[in-house]
C-alpha positions, 0 to 999 in steps of 0.5 A: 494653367498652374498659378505657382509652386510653393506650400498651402495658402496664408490666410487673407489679410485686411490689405489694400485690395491687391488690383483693380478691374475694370471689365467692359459693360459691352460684350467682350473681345477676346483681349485683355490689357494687363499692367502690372507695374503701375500700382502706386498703394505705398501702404505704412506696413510696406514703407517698415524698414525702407529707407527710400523716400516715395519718389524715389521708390516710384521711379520703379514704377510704370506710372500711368500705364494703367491710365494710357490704356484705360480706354480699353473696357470701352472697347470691350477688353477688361483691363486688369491693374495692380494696385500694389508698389513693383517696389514691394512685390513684382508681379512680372516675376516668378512668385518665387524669385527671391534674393537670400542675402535680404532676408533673415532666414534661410530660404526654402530649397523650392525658392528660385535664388539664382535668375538673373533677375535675382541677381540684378536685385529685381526678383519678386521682392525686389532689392533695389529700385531702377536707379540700383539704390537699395530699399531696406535699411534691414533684412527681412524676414521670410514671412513678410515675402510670403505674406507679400506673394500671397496677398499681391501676387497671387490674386492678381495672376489667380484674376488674371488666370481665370480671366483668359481661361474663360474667354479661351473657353468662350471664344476658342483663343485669347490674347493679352496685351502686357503693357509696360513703360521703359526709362529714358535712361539706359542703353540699347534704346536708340536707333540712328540716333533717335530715342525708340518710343515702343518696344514690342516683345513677343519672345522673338516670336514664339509668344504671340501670332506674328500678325499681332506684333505686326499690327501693333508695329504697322499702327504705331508707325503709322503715329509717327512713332520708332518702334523696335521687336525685343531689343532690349525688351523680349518680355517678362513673366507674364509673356513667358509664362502665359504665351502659348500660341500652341493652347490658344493663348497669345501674349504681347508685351508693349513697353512705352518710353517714359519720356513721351508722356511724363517728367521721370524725375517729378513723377508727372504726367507731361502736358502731352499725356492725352496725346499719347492716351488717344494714340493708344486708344486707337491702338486698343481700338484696332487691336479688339477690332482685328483680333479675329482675323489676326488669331482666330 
């Protein structure tokens, strides 16, 4: 799979390491965990020219995703995690989504300046946070967004490629767990008047086997929770761009609601977080166990 368009590689830099991964010390399922948005390196050289204080900018983040799945190497599923903000560089874009009044030069003709998530102000660099504030007192220059795509973004989609390539090859399928967390905030998230707790987005189908998305919907149910298919979230980047059931290749994107497990306005963990995690465990648990009779 092709990674990203655009001109040659920059050279490395001496940055925060862009992601973690944890890989299982078991033999492998042929599954991978991805979170993507709960990076929190707030670096001095990607706090220049920000006017937004550190908590605010962590409101964009899905914070602790990466912690309530941490179970899964246990289970024999590599969990792969960004290290960096989404604030500064979103790697459930398009490496390219960028919005042309941030920045001081003109950009290059092969630059995507017209997704709706551009025009949200949440492209690959994005403009604003979640509350719609804007980031930057200034404007930046282009080479800071290439710098960004070349140091965060594509080391973690180069990893991320190589990852389901080789348990493609090994195991003839693979399939990605995309894991996300929701705000409280914001409308399309209730149901007869009850917060949803887990959206599921499989592209309305076309991402990911229909008896993954049924699983993971009948197992977290069975934990009491108000589960909803691709309303409002039918999956980013990592689901359209890596979903292709047709190359033995399913994505599922699993979007928790905030509420369930942290305080949104401190930024920390609520003392039912543990709960959740074991719930989430189990989830891991039965999705690396069933795999082969769901996909394969």
């Amino acid at each position: 799979m092709g990674m990203m368009d655009g001109p040659a590689s920059l050279p490395d830099t001496d940055e925060i390491a862009p992601y973690r991964l944890l890989v299982p010390e078991r033999p492998f399922a042929p599954v991978i965990f991805t979170s993507a948005h709960s990076g929190r390196a707030y670096s001095a050289d990607l706090m220049s020219g920000v006017r937004l204080c550190p908590l605010n900018l962590r409101r964009s983040e899905d914070c602790f995703v990466d912690e309530l799945f941490s179970a899964a190497p246990a289970h024999g599923a590599p969990l792969l995690a960004a290290n960096f903000p989404r604030a500064f560089c979103d790697a459930n874009r398009e490496a390219w989504e960028l919005d042309p009044n941030m920045f001081t030069d003109r950009l290059p003709d092969w630059v995507n300046t017209t997704s709706s998530r551009v025009s949200a102000g949440l492209g690959t660099i994005a403009k604003v946070v979640a509350s719609g504030e804007s980031i930057y007192a200034v404007k930046l220059p282009f080479s800071e967004a290439e710098r960004r795509i070349y140091t965060y973004w594509r080391p973690f989609h180069d990893t991320l490629g190589r990852l389901i390539n080789d348990i493609r090859t090994r195991f003839g399928y693979c399939l990605v767990i995309d894991c996300h967390s929701m705000p409280s905030a914001g409308q399309g998230r209730r149901a007869g008047g009850r917060a949803v707790d887990f959206v599921l987005g499989d592209l309305h189908g076309s991402a990911c086997a229909s008896r993954v998305t049924r699983a993971a919907e009948t197992l977290l149910t069975s934990k009491g929770y108000l589960v909803r298919r691709n309303d409002p979230y039918a999956g980013g980047y990592i689901t359209r761009h890596y979903g292709r059931p047709a190359e033995d290749v399913h994505v599922l994107q699993i979007e928790i609601a905030r509420a369930l497990y942290m305080d949104e306005a401190r930024i920390e963990r609520l003392p039912g977080f543990e709960t959740v995690q074991n719930k989430l465990t189990d989830l891991v648990e039965a999705l690396t166990l069933q795999v082969h009779d769901l996909i394969g």
